[in-house]
N, C-alpha and C positions, 0 to 999 in steps of 0.2 A: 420299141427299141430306142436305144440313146444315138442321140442325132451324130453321124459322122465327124460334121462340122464341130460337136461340142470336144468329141475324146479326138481329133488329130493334133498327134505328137502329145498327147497327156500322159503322162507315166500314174495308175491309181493305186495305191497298196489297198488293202483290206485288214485292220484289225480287229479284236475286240470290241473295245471302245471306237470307233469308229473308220476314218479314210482317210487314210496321211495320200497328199499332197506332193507333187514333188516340185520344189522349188522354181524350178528354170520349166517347169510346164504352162506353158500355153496353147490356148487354139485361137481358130478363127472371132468363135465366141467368147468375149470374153478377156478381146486382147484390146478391147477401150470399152469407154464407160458410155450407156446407152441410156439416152433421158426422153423426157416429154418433146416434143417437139420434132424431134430427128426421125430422118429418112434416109433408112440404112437396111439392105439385104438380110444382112443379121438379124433382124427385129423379128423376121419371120417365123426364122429360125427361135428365138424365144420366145414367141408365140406358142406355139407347136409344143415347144415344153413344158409352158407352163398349163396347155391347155392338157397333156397328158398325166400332170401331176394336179387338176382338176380345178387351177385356178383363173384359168381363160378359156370363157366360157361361149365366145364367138365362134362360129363357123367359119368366118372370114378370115384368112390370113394376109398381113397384109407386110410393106414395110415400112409401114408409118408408126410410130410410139406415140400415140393416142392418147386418149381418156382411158380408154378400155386395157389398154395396156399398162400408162398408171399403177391405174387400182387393181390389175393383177399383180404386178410386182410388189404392190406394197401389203398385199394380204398377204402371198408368197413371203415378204420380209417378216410380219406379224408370226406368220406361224414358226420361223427357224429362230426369233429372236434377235432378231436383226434392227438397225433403225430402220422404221418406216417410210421411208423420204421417196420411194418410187422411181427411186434413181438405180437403174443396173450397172453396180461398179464389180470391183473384184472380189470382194467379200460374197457380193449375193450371186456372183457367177458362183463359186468355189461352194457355197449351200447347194444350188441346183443341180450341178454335178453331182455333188455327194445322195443330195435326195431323188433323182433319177437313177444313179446308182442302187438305192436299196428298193426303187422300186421295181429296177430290169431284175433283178436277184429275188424278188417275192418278200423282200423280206419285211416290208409294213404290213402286208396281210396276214405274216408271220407270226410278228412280233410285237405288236402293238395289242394296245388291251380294248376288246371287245365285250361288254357286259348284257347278257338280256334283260337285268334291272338295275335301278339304282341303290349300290350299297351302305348301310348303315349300320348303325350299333345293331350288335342282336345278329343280324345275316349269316350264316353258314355256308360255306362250298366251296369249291375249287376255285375259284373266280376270287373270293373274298384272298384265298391265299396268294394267287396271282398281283390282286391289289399289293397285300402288304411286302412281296418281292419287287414291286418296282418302288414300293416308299424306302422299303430298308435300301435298296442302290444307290436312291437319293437321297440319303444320308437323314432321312426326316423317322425312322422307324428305326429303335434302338432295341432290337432283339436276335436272339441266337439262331432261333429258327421259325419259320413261319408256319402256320396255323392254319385251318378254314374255319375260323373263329373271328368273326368281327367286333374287339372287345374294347376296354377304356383305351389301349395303347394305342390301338389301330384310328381310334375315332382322333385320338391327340394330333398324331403322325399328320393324319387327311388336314385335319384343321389346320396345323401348321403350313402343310404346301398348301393351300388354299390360300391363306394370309401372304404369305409368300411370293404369290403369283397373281394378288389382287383378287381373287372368286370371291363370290359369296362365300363363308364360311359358316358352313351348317353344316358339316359332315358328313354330309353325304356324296359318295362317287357318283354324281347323277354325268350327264351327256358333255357340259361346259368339265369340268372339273379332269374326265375319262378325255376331253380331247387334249387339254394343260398337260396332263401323264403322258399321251401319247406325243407332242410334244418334242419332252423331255427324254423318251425313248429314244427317240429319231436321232435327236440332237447328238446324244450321250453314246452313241450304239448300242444300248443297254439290249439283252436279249432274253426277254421275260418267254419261258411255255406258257403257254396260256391251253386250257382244259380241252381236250379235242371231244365235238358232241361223240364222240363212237363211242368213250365213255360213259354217257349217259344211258340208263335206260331205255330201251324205247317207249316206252310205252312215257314214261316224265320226261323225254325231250317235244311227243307230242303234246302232252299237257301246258305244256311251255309256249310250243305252235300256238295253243288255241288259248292261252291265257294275251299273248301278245295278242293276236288277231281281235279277238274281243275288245283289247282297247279301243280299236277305232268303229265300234258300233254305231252308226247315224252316217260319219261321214258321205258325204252326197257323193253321186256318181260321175263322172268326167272324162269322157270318149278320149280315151290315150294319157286318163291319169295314173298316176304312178306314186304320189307322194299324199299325203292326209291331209292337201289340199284338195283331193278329190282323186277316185280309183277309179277304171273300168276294170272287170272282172279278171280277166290276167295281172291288169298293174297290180290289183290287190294281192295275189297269191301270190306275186314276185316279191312285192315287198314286203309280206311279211315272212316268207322261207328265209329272206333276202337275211334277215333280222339274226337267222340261225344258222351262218355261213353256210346256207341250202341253194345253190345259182340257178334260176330257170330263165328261159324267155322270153321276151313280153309277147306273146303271139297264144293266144288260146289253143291256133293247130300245133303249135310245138312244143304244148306245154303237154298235150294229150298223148306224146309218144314219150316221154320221160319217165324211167322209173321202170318199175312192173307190174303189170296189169291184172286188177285183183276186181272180181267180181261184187257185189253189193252185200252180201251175205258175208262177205271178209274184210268188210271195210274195217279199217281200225283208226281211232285218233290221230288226227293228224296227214290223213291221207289224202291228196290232191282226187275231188270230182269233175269228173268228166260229162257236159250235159250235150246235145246233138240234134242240129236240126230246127234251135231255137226260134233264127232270125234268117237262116240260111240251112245250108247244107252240110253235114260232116260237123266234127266236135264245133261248138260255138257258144261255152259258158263252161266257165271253171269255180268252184270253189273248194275251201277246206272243211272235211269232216269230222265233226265234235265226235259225237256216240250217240248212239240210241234214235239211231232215224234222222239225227240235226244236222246240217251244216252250217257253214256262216259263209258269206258270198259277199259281189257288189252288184248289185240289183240296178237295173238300168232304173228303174221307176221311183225305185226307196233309196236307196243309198245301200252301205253297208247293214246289212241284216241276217238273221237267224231263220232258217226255214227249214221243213220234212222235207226229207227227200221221197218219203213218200207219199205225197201229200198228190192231186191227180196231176198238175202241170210237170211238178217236178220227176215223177214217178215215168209219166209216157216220155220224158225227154231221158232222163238217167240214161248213161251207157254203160260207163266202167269206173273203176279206179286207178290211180296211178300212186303207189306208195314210194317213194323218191325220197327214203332214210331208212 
């Protein structure tokens, strides 16, 4: 929720393009300028925000403007386009407003573009069309209507905002480039549809699951990892559903009540396994199912791997499935 202290006595409109302001609005927050050094209640208070918009990363709040506070405020500046000075003046109050605003409202997870690969010349699908409606907004894609066709105009388009905003200019919408767009989204209030998986097939949204998942083959295992610096066996199903606007939670036992429970003879691509009784009692090993007897997991021993389910270890622990798309 947005901090009381930031909206008292704020007047916010909502348009289109963005969140007009109203002049003679002020708060607590907001109503002087907050630097390195200072010790002020307030600070806390922009803590708290900026740790909910995921740029302070401490547990500790505190009302000291720190080091750590700093270099939140000035990644905070980097991403709305702001000078990076790390200095909390009116301008990056009047950002954080606006950007806590579209996150109380949903509407980054909305409206910002989320790709399962990186697009280039050649590429086809909804997603490719998505790209070229936020290029044609910013004024870089000079065409009437958009396509799911990734062709010489669209590769120009990319390469221009790319040059534009300093990237690499290889034309490709890889992850730096998709974050520069989104961005410019944010900034602009641009409001891109972006392709909802219920569209997709099921049966090619799992092929998708197990095409991502497979990326991270080998990575090692990591007791409460969560990132491809190392999994434990939930971290891993999390974040790869994660990947496919799919939410679960890091907990093995709560991963094993999600979804609908489908026994082994129905498993299908893409289905969360359920293993029991591993290291303990009740579910206690998850992974996802390829086809044909396989799944792919994070193996306390191996890392990320491929293995039978019916194979004997796996086969006497198997319980259930959980299909959760």
């Amino acid at each position: 929720m947005l901090s009381k202290k930031i909206v008292k006595n704020t007047a916010i409109a909502f348009t289109i393009a963005g969140i007009i302001f109203s002049p003679t609005a002020y708060a607590e927050l907001g109503d002087q300028t907050l630097k390195k050094g200072m010790t002020h209640e307030d600070i806390k208070t922009l803590q708290q925000n900026l740790k909910d918009l995921g740029f302070f990363n401490s547990d500790d709040l505190t009302t000291y403007y720190g080091d750590y506070t700093e270099e939140a405020v000035i990644e905070f500046q980097k991403s709305v386009e702001l000078e990076a000075n790390g200095i909390f003046d009116r301008a990056t109050y009047e950002a954080l407003v606006k950007a806590l605003k579209i996150k109380e409202a949903g509407e980054i997870e909305k409206y910002t573009l989320k790709f399962d690969r990186a697009l280039k010349m050649g590429a086809r699908g909804d997603d490719v069309k998505a790209l070229q409606e936020v290029l044609k907004a910013l004024g870089f894609l000079k065409i009437e209507n958009c396509t799911d066709y990734f062709g010489k105009q669209t590769d120009e388009a990319l390469r221009a905002f790319q040059e534009h905003h300093g990237l690499e200019v290889d034309g490709s919408a890889g992850p730096k480039t998709v974050e520069a767009l989104n961005r410019q989204i944010i900034k602009k209030g641009l409001k891109v549809t972006m392709p909802n998986r219920s569209s997709l097939g099921r049966q090619e949204l799992g092929d998708k699951i197990i095409e991502t998942a497979k990326k991270y083959l080998g990575v090692s295992y990591r007791y409460g990892g969560t990132s491809s610096k190392g999994f434990d066996c939930s971290g891993y199903t999390q974040f790869i559903y994660k990947q496919h606007n799919i939410s679960l939670p890091h907990s093995t036992t709560e991963q094993a009540k999600v979804g609908t429970k489908v026994s082994k003879s129905d498993l299908r691509t893409g289905d969360l396994v359920v293993f029991s009784n591993t290291y303990r009692r009740g579910p206690s090993h998850v992974g996802i199912y390829i086809a044909n007897g396989k799944f792919i997991h994070a193996s306390t021993s191996r890392g990320v791997v491929i293995d039978d389910i019916n194979s004997r270890y796996y086969s006497r622990h198997f319980s259930y499935g959980r299909r959760i798309f």
